[in-house]
C-alpha positions as CSV (number, residue, x, y, z in Angstrom):
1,X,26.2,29.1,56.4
2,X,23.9,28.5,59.1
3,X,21.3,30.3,57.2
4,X,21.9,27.9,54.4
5,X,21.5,25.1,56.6
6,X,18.5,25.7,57.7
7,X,17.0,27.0,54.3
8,X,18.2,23.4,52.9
9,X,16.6,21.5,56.0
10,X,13.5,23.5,55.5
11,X,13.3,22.4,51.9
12,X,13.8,18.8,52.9
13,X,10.8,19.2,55.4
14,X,8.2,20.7,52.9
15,X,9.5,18.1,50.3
16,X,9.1,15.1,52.4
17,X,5.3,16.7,53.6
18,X,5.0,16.9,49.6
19,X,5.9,13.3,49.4
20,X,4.0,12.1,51.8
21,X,0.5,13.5,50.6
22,X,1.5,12.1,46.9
23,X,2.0,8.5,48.6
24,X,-1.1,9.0,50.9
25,X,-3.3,9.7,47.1
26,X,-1.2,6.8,45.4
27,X,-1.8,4.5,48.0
28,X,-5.3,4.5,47.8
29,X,-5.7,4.2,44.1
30,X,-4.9,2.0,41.6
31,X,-6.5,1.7,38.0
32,X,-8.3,-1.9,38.6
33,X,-10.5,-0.3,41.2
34,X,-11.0,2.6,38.9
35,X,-11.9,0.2,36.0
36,X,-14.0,-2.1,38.2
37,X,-16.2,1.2,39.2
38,X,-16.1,2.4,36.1
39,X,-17.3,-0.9,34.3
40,X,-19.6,-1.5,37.0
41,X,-22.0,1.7,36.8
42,X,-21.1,1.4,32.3
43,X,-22.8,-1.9,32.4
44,X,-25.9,-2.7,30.4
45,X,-27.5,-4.2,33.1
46,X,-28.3,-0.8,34.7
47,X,-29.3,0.4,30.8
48,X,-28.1,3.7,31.2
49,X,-28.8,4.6,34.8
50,X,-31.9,6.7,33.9
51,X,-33.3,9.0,37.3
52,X,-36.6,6.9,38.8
53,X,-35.6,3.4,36.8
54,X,-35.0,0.6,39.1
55,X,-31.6,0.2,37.3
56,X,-30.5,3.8,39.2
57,X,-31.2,2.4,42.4
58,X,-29.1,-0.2,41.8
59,X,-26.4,2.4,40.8
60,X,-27.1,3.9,44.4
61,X,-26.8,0.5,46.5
62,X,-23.6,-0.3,44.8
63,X,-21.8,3.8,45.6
64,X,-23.5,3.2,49.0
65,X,-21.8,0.4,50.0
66,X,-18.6,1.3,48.5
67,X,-18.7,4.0,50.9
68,X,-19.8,1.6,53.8
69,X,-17.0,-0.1,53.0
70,X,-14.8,2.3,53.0
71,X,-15.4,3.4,56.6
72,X,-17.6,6.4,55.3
73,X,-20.0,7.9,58.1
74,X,-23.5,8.0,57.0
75,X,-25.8,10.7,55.9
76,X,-26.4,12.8,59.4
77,X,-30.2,13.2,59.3
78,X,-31.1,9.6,58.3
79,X,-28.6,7.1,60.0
80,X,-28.3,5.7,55.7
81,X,-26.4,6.7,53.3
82,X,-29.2,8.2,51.1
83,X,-31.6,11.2,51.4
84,X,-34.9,10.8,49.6
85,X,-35.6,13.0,46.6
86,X,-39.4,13.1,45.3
87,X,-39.8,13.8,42.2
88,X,-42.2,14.3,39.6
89,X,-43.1,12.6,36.3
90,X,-44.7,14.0,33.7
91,X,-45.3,11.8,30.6
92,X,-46.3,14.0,27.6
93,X,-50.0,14.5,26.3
94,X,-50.9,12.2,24.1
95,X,-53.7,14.3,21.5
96,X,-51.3,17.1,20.2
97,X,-52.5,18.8,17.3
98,X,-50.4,22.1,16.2
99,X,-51.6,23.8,12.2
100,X,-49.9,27.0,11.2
101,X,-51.8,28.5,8.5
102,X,-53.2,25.4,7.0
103,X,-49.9,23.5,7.9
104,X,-49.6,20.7,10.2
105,X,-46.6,20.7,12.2
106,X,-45.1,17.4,13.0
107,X,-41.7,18.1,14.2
108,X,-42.3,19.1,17.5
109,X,-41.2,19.2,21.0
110,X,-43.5,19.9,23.9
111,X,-41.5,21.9,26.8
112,X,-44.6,22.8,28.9
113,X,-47.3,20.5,28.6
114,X,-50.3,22.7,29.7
115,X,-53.7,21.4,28.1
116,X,-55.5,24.0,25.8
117,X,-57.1,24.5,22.8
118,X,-56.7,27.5,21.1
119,X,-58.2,28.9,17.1
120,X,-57.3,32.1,17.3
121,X,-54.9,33.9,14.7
122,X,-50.6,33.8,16.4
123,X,-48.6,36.6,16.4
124,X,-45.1,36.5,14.9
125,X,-42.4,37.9,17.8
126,X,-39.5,37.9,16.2
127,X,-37.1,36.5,18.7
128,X,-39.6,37.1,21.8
129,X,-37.4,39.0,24.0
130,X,-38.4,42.4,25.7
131,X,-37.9,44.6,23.3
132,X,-40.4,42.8,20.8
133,X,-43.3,43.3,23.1
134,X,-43.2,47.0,22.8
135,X,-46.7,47.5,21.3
136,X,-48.0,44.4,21.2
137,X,-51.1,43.2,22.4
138,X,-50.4,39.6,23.1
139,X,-52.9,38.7,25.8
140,X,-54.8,35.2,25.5
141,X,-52.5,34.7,21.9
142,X,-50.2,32.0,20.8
143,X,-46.8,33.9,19.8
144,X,-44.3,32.4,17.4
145,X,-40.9,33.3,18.4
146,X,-37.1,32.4,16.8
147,X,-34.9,30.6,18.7
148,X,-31.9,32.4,20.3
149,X,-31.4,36.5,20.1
150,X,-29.9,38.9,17.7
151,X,-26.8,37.9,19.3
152,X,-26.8,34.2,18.7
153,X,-29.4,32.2,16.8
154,X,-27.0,28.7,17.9
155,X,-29.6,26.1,19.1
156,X,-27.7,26.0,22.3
157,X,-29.4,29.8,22.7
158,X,-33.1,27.7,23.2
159,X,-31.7,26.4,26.0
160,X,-29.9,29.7,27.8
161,X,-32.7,31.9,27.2
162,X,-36.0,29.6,27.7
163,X,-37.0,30.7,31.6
164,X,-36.8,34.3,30.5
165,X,-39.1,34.2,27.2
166,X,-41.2,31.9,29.1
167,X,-41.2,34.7,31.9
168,X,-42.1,37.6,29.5
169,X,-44.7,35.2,28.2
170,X,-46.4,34.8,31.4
171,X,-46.2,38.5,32.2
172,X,-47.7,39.3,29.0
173,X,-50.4,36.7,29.3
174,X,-49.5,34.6,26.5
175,X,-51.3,31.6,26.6
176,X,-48.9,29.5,24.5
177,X,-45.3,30.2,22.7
178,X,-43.7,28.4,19.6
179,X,-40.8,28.5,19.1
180,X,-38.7,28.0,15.9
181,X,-35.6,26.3,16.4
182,X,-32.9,26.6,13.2
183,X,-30.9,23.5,13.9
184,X,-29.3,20.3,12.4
185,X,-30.5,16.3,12.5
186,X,-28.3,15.7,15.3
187,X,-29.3,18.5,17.7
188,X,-33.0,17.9,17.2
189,X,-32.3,14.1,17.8
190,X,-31.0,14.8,21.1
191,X,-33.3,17.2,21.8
192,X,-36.1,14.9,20.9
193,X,-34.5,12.1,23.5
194,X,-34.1,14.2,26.5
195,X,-38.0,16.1,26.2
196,X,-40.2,13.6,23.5
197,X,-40.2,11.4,26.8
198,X,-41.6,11.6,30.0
199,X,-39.6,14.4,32.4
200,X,-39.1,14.5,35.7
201,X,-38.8,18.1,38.5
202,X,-38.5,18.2,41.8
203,X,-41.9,17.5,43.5
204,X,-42.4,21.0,45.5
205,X,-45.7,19.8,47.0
206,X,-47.8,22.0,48.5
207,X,-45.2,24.7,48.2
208,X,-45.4,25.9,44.5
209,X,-48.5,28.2,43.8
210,X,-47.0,30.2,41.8
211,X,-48.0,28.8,38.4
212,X,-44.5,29.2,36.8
213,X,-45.4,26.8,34.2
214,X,-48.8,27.5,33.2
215,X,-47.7,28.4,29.7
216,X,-47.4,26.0,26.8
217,X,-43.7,25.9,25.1
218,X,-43.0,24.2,22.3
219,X,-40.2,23.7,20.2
220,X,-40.8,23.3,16.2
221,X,-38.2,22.2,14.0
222,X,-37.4,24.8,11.5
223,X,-34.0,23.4,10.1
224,X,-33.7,25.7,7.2
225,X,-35.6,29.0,8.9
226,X,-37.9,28.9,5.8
227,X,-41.0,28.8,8.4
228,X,-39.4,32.1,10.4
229,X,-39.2,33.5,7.2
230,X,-43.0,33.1,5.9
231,X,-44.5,34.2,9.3
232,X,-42.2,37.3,9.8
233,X,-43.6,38.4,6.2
234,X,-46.8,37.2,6.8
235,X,-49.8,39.8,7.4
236,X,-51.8,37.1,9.3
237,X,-51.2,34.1,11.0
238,X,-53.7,31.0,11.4
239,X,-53.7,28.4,13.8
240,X,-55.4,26.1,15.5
241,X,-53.5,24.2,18.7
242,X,-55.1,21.5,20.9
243,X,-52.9,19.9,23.6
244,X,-54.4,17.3,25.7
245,X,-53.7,16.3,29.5
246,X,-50.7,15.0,30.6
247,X,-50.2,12.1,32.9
248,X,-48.1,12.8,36.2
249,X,-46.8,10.7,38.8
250,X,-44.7,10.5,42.4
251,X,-40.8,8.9,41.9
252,X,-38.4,8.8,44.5
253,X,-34.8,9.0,43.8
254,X,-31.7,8.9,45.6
255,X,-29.0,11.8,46.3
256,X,-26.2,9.5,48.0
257,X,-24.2,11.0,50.8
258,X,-21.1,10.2,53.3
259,X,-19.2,12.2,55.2
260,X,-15.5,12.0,56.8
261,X,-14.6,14.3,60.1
262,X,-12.0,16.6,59.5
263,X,-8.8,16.3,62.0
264,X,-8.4,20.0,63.0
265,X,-10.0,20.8,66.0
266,X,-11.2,24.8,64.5
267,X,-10.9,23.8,60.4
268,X,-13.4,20.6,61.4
269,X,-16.1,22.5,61.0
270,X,-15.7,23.2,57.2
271,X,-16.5,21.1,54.9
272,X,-15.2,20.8,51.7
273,X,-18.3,18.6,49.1
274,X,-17.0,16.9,46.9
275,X,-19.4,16.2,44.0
276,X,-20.7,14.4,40.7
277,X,-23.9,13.1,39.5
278,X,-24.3,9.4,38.9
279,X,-27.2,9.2,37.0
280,X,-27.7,9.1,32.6
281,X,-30.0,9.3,29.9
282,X,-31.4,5.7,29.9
283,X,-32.2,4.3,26.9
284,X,-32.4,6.0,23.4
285,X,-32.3,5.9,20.0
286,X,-30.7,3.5,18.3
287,X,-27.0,3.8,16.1
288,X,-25.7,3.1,13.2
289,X,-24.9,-0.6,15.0
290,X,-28.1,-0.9,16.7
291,X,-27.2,-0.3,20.3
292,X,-29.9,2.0,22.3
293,X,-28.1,1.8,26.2
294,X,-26.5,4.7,27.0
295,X,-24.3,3.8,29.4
296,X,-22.4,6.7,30.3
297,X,-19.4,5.8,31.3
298,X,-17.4,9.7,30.7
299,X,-20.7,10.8,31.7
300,X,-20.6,10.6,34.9
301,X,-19.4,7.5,36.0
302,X,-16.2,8.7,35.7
303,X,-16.9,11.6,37.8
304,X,-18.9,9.2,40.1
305,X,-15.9,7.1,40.6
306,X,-14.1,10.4,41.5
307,X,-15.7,11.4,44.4
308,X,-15.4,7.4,45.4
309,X,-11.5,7.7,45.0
310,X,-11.6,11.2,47.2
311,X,-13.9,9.0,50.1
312,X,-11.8,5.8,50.1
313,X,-8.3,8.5,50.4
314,X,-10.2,10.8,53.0
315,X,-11.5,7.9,55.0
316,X,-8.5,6.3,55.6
317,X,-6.5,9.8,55.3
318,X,-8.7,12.3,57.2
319,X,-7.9,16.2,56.1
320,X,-8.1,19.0,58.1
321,X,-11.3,19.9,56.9
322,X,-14.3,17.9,57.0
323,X,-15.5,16.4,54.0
324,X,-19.1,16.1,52.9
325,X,-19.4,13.4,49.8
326,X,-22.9,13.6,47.6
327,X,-23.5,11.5,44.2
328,X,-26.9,13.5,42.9
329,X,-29.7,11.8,40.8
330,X,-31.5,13.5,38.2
331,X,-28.5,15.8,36.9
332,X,-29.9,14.8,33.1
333,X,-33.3,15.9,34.2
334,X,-32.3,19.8,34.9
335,X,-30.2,19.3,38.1
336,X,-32.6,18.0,40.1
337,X,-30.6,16.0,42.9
338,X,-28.8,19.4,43.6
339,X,-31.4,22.2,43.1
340,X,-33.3,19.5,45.6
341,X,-30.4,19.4,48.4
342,X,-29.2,23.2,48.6
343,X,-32.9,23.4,49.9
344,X,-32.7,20.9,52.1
345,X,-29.1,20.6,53.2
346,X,-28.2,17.8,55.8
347,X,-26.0,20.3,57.3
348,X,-25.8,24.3,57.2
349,X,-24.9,25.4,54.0
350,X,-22.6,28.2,56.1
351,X,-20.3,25.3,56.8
352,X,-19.6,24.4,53.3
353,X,-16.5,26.5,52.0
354,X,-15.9,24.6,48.5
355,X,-18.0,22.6,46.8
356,X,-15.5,20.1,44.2
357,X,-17.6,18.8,41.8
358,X,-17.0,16.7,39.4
359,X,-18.8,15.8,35.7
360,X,-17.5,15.2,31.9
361,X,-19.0,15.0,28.3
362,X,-15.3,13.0,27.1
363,X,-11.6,14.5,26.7
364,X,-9.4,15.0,23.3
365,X,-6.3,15.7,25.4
366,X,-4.8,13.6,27.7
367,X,-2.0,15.9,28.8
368,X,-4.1,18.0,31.0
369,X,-7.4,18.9,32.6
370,X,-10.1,21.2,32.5
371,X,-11.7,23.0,35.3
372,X,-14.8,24.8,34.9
373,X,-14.2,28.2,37.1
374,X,-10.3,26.7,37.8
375,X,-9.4,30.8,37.9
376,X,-12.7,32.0,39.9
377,X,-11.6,30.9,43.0
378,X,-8.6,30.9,45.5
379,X,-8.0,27.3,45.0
380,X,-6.7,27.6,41.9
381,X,-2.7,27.4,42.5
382,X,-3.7,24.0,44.7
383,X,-5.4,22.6,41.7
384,X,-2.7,23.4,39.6
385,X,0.2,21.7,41.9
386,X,-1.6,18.9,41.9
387,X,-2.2,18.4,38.3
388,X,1.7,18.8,38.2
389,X,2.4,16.1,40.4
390,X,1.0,13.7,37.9
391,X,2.4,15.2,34.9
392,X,-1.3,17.0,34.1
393,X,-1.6,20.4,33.4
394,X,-4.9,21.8,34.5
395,X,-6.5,24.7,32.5
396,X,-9.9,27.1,32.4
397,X,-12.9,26.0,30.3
398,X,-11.8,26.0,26.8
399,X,-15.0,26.2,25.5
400,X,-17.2,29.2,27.6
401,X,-19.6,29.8,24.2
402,X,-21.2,26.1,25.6
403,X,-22.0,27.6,29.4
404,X,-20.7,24.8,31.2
405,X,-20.2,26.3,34.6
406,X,-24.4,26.4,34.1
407,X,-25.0,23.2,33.1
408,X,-23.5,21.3,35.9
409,X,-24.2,20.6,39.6
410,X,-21.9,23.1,40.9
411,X,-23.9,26.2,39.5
412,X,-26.5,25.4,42.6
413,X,-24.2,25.4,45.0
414,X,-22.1,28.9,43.2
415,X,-25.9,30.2,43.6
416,X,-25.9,30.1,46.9
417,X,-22.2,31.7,47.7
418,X,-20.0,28.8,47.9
419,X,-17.3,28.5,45.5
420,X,-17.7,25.5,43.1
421,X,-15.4,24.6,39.8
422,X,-16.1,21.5,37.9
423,X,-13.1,18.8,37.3
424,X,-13.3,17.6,34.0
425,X,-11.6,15.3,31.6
426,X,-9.2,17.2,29.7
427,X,-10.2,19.4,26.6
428,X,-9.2,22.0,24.3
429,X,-12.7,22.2,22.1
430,X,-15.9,21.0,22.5
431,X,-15.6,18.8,19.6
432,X,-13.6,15.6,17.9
433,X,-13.5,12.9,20.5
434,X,-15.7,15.3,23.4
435,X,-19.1,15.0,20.9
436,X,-18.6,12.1,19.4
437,X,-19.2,10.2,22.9
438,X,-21.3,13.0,24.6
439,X,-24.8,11.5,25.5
440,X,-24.3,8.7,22.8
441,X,-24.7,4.5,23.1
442,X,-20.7,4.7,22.4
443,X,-20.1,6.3,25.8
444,X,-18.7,2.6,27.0
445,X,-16.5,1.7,29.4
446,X,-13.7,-0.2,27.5
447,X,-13.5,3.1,25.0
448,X,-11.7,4.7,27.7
449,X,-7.8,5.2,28.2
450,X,-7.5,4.0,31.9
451,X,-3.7,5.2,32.3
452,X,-5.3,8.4,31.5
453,X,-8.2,8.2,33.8
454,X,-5.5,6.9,36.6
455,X,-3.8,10.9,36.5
456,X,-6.8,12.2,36.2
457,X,-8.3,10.4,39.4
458,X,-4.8,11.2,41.2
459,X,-5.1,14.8,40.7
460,X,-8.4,15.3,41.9
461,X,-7.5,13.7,44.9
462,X,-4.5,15.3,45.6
463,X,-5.9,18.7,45.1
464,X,-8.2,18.0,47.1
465,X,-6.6,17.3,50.2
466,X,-4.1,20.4,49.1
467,X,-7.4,22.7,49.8
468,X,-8.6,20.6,52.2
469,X,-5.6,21.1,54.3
470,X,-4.7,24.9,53.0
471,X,-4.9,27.3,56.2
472,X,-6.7,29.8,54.2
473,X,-10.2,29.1,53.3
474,X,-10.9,28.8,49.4
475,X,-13.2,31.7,48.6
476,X,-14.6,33.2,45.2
477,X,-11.9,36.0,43.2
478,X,-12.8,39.6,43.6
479,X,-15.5,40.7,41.6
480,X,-16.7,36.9,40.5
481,X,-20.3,37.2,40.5
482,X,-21.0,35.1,42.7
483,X,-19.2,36.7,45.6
484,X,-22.5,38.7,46.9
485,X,-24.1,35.9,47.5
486,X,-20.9,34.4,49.0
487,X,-20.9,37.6,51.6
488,X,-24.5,36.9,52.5
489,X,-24.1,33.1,53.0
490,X,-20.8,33.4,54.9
491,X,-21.9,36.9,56.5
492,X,-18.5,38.1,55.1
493,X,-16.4,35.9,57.2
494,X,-14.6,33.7,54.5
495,X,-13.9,37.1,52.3
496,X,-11.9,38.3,55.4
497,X,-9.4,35.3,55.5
């Protein structure tokens, strides 16, 4: 009996901790703040929150002070609440002529701007991968190349596999590759949004001489593969290519940062980040009802407003752990705000054990949500009980064939060892109700379901305390591949726990 009476006494104990850290997250949030975020960074007036445009700054006052007000600590190195990102613009060349035996091209997308002129006969390389240099003598030629692989020919595959045929390019001393892409209206539309304009990278200064993009790239719309067709069979190849300069500039942008002291006088000095990117695409073309803003509202002011619900809990509700907040600019651009601060960290990288990040395309079911890498890390079961406690259910990318682990912020933190899932709006498929908003003028705030977006918020909270407070220290599964460069960055210590 005894036994049982303290069994049942125990139970009450861990239930009433349970309790409490569900009323500490409940507490702090309620769906009129998360509407008047939401609606705020969705507005018109900052036309789509584009990285560099005066309307992102905006953006960044307006997370800064929210964390001001929330009692946030500022960023370390600076005394503010910002750290400087310089970037680069690059608007494209103007004088672009590209004729394929006798045919001028006028689809076209430059990747790599790089001004040359160039009459000599192209070589058709099949899909440009390693194996299709085998015998070719390439040097100072233009090579035409399919999009994808044998694998996959899905115009996602441009994407995944560009750095590495633009690497065997370079080491073959290719002095230009086009590059065929198969695809529909809509993919070329988007595609034609995100590069047709100017494009921004991280200004390396001084510190780049290694001439990584000294290649032209383009992209040439071959919707039905009839061009890949003709060249493959094609004895000999014309063509006469002239790119002119380019036009680059200095922009500085704004990663946002805040942090909260943890409570534990050892577990301090961890920090968990918690993560999302606040900028969008800007302005575009054009739907069938005329509007050109993108506003972004799934994407990613609802993960922007995230990480403000974790600082406004945290702040008032300190964890065991330390937390470290960051809002990145330029995600859009290729992940610039983040591939900018893992190299220049306003505190040791060593000290962060998770990085929670935070970033959505749109949801299609409202039941649960999805975590990109939920099931590659130890934090998984404190996910999971906190999606419970709101009636979610949270679940592992549905939809791998689209890479999303790669094509967030958290892949640049992964890189460097620490363990880093995304939290996204729930989905099954990466279709229906996900596409039909993803990167389009729709993407407004009052489209959203706000009881929804209340869970959702609740959840991420909650499970972040529940690692935040967890004795053990989150670290990557077994065999994940990013656990090498875990044991390097932690020098083994957080595998051991």
């Amino acid at each position: 009996m005894k036994k049982l009476a303290l069994l049942l006494a125990l139970g009450c104990i861990f239930t009433l901790t349970a309790q409490t850290e569900i009323e500490k997250v409940s507490e702090t949030i309620s769906k009129s703040e998360i509407e008047g975020h939401i609606y705020f960074l969705a507005d018109d007036l900052l036309k789509g929150r584009e990285t560099g445009s005066p309307e992102l700054k905006i953006a960044a006052s307006y997370l800064a002070n929210s964390f001001r007000s929330y009692g946030v600590q500022p960023n370390p190195k600076t005394g503010t609440y910002y750290q400087e990102v310089k970037l680069k613009r690059k608007s494209p060349p103007k004088d672009v002529s590209i004729v394929i035996n006798d045919q001028a091209i006028t689809d076209y997308v430059i990747i790599n701007a790089i001004s040359m002129a160039s009459y000599e006969d192209a070589i058709f390389l099949n899909y440009g991968l390693t194996d299709d240099y085998k015998g070719k003598d390439v040097k100072g030629k233009v090579v035409i190349v399919k999009a994808g692989s044998p694998e996959t020919t899905e115009g996602r595959a441009a994407f995944t596999l560009r750095r590495t045929k633009e690497k065997l390019a370079k080491d073959h001393g290719v002095t230009a590759i086009i590059e065929l892409l198969k695809v529909d209206d809509g993919m070329w539309s988007s595609i034609g949004h995100n590069f047709n304009g100017p494009t921004l990278s991280v200004d390396l200064e001084d510190t780049d001489k290694s001439g990584n993009n000294d290649i032209a790239y383009v992209w040439v719309l071959d919707k039905e593969g009839k061009m890949a067709d003709q060249f493959s069979a094609a004895k000999k190849i014309s063509s006469a290519i002239a790119i002119g300069e380019k036009q680059e500039e200095t922009v500085i942008s704004q990663n946002v940062i805040g942090i909260v002291e943890g409570t534990d006088a050892k577990l301090k000095n961890e920090y968990i980040i918690y993560s999302a990117h606040y900028d969008h695409v800007g302005i575009g073309e054009p739907d069938a009802i005329g509007d050109s803003i993108y506003n972004g509202a799934r994407d990613n002011a609802v993960g922007t407003t995230t990480v403000l619900s974790m600082a406004k809990n945290l702040a008032k509700y300190p964890t065991k752990r330390s937390a470290l907040f960051i809002l990145f600019t330029g995600e859009e651009k290729g992940l610039l705000g983040s591939s900018y601060y893992v190299e220049n960290p306003v505190l040791p990288l060593n000290q962060m054990v998770y990085c929670f990040n935070s970033d959505n395309a749109g949801y299609n079911d409202t039941s649960v949500i999805s975590v990109i890498g939920l099931t590659r890390t130890s934090a998984e079961a404190n996910i999971i009980k906190a999606a419970q406690a709101f009636g979610l259910k949270a679940i592992e990318d549905p939809a791998k064939e689209q890479g999303l682990f790669d094509r967030s912020d958290n892949v640049n933190f992964a890189k460097k060892g620490i363990p880093a899932p995304t939290f996204s709006l729930g989905f099954t498929s990466f279709d229906g109700d996900v596409t039909k908003y993803y990167h389009q003028p729709g993407d407004e705030a009052d489209t959203l379901d706000y009881d929804y977006l209340l869970k959702f918020f609740q959840a991420y909270v909650l499970a972040g305390r529940n690692i935040a407070n967890d004795k053990q220290t989150p670290v990557w599964n077994e065999g994940d591949k990013y656990e090498e460069a875990s044991k390097d960055l932690y020098q083994v210590k957080a595998i051991k726990n």
